[in-house]
Backbone as CSV, one residue per row, in Angstrom:
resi,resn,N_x,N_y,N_z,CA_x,CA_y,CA_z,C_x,C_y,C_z
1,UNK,1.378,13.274,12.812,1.571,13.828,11.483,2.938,13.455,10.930
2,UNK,4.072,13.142,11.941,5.180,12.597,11.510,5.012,11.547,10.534
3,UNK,4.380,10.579,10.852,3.854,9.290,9.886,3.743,9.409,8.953
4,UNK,2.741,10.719,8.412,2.379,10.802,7.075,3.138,11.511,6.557
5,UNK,4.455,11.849,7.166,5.600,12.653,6.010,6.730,11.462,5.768
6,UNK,6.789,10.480,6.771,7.266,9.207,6.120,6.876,8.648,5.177
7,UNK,5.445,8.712,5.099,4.393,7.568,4.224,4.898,8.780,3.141
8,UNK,4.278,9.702,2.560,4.799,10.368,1.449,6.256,9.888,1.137
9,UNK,7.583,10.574,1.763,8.691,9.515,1.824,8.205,8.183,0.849
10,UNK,8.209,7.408,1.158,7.756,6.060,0.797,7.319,5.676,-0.082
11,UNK,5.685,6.305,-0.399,5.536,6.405,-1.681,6.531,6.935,-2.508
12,UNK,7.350,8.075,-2.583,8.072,8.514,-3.537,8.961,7.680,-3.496
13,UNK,9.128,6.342,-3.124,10.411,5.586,-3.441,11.994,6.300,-2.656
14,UNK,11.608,6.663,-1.536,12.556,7.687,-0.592,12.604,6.640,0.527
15,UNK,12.938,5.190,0.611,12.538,4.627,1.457,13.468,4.598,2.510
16,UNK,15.025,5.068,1.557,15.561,4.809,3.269,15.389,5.994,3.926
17,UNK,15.341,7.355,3.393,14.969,8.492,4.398,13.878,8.365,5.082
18,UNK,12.803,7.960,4.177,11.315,7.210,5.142,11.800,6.653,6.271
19,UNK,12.868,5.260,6.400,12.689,4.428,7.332,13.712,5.331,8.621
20,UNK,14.727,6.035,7.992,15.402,7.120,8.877,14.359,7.731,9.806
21,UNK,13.536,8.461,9.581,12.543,9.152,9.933,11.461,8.453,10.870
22,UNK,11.309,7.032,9.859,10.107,6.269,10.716,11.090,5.844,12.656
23,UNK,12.472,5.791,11.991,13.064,4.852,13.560,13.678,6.405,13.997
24,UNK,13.421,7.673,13.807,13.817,8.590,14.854,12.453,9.079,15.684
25,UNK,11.368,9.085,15.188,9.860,8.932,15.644,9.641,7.755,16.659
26,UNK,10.229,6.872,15.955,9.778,5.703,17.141,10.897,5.751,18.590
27,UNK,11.969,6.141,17.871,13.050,6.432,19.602,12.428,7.655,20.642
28,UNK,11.825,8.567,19.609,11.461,10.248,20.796,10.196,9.328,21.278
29,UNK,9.039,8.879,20.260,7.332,8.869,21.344,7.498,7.386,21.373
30,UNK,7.781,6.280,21.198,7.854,5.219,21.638,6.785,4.620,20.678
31,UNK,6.524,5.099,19.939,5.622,4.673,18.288,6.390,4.070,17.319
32,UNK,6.038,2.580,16.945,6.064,2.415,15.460,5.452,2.232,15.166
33,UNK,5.209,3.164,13.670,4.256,2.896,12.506,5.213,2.477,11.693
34,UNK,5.284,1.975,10.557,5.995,1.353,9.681,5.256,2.674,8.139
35,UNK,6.187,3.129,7.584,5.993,3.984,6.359,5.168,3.665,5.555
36,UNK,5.253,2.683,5.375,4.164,1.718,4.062,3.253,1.698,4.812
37,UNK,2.163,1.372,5.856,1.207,1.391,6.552,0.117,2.604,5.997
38,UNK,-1.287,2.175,5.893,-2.039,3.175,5.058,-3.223,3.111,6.487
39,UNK,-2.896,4.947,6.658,-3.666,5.525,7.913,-4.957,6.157,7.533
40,UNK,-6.202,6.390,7.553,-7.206,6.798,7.481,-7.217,8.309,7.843
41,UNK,-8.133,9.257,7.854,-8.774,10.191,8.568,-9.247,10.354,9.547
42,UNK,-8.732,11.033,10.358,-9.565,11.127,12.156,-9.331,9.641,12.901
43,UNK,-7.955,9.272,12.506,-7.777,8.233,13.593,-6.369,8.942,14.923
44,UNK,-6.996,8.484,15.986,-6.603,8.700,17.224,-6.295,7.401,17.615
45,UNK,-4.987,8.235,18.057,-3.524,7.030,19.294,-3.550,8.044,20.225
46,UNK,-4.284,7.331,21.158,-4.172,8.217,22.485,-3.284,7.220,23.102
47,UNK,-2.999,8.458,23.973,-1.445,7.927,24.735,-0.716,6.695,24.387
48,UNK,-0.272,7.495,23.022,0.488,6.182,21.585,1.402,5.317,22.042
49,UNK,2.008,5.196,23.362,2.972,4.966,24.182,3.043,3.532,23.538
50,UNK,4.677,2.716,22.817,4.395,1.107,22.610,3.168,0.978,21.524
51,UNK,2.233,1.777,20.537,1.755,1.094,19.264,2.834,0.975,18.321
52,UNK,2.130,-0.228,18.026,3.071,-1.295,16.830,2.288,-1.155,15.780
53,UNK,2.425,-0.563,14.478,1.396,-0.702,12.995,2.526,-1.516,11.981
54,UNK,2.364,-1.910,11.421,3.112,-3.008,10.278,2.882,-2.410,9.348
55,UNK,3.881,-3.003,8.371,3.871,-2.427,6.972,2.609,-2.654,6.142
56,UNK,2.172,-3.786,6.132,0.953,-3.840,4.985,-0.335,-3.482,5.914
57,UNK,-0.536,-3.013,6.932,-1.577,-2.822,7.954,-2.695,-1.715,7.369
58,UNK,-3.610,-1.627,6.977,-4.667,-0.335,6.216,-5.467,-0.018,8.291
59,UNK,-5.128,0.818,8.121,-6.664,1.552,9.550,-7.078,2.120,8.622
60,UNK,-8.252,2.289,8.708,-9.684,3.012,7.799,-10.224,4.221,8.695
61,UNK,-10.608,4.815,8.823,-11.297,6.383,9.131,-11.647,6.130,10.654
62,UNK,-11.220,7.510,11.142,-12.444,7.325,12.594,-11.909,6.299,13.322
63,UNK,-10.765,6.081,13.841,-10.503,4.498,14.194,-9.375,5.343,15.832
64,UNK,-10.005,4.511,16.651,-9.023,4.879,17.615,-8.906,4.027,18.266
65,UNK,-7.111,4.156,18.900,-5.928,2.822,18.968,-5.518,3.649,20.572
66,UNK,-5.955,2.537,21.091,-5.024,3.217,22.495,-3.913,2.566,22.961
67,UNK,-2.558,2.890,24.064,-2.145,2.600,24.266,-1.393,1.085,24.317
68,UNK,-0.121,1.043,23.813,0.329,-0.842,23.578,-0.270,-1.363,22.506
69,UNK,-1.047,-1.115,21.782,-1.820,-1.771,20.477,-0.778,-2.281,19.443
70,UNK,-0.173,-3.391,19.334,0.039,-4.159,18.469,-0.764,-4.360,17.034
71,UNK,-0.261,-4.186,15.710,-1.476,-4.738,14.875,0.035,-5.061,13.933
72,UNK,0.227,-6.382,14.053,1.683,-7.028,13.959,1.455,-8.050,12.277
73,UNK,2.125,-8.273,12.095,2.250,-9.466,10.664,2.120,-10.806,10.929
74,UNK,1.934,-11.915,10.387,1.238,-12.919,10.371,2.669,-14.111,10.367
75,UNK,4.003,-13.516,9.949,4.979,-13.794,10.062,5.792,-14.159,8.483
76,UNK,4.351,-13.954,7.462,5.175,-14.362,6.213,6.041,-13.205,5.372
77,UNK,7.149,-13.262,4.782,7.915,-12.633,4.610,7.543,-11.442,3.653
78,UNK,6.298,-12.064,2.866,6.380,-11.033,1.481,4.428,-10.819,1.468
79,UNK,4.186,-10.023,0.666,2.819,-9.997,1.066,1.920,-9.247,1.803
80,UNK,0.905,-9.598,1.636,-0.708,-8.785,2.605,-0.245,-9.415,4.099
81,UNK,0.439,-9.401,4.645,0.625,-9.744,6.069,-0.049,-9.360,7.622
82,UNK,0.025,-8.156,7.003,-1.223,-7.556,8.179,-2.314,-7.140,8.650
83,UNK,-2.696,-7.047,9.614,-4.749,-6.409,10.012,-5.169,-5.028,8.852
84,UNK,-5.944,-5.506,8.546,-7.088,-4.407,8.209,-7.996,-4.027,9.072
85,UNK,-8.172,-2.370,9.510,-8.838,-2.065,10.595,-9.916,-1.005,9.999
86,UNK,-11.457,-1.662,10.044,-12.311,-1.250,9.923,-12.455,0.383,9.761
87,UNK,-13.523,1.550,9.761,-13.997,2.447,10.152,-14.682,2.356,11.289
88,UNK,-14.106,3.323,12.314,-15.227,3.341,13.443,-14.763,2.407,14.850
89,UNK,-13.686,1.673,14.363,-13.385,0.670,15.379,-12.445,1.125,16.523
90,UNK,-12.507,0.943,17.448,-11.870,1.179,18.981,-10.953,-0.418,19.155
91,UNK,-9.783,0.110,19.766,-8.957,-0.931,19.916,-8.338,-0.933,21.157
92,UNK,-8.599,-1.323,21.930,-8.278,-0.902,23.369,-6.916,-1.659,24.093
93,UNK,-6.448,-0.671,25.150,-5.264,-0.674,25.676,-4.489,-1.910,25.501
94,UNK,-3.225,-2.134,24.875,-2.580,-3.934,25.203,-3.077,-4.355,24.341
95,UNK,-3.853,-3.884,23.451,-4.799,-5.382,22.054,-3.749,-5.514,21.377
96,UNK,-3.855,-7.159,20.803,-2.688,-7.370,19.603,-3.237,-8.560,18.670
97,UNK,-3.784,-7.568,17.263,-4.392,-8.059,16.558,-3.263,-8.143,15.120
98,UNK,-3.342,-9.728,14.533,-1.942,-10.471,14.063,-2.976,-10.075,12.473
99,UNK,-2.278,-10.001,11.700,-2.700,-10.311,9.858,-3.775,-11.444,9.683
């Protein structure tokens, strides 16, 4: 739920308190989500330990990310750079799915 008080953050154009927030979350559980990242409903990070979400990254509903999951940028600087993740989809331990 931390995430989505960054992502609010963010939207309101609060970005550096967003990104304050996003890198004190990621030092306590070992999570980054990136603020700008658009999270669905009823998605589960079980044992979130090491997930990576990117800034332009959408997860869609129902979506569960386990452990080490990478879903990283494509490397270009500006832009749609990252995965779009279905409804319904399972992403299992160590996956690292690029933009």
């Amino acid at each position: 739920q931390a995430h989505r008080v960054a992502a609010a953050l963010w939207r309101q154009d609060r970005k550096p308190l967003a990104l304050l927030l996003q890198s004190r979350i990621s030092e306590i559980f070992h999570v980054d989500i990136h603020p700008g990242a658009t999270i669905g409903e009823g998605v589960m990070l079980d044992h979130a330990t090491g997930v990576v979400i990117g800034e332009t990254a959408v997860i869609e509903n129902n979506v569960s990310i386990l452990h080490g999951v990478t879903l990283g940028g494509t490397g270009t600087k500006d832009g749609d750079r990252h995965p779009k993740i279905g409804t319904g989809v399972v992403i299992g331990a160590g996956g690292t799915i690029l933009g």
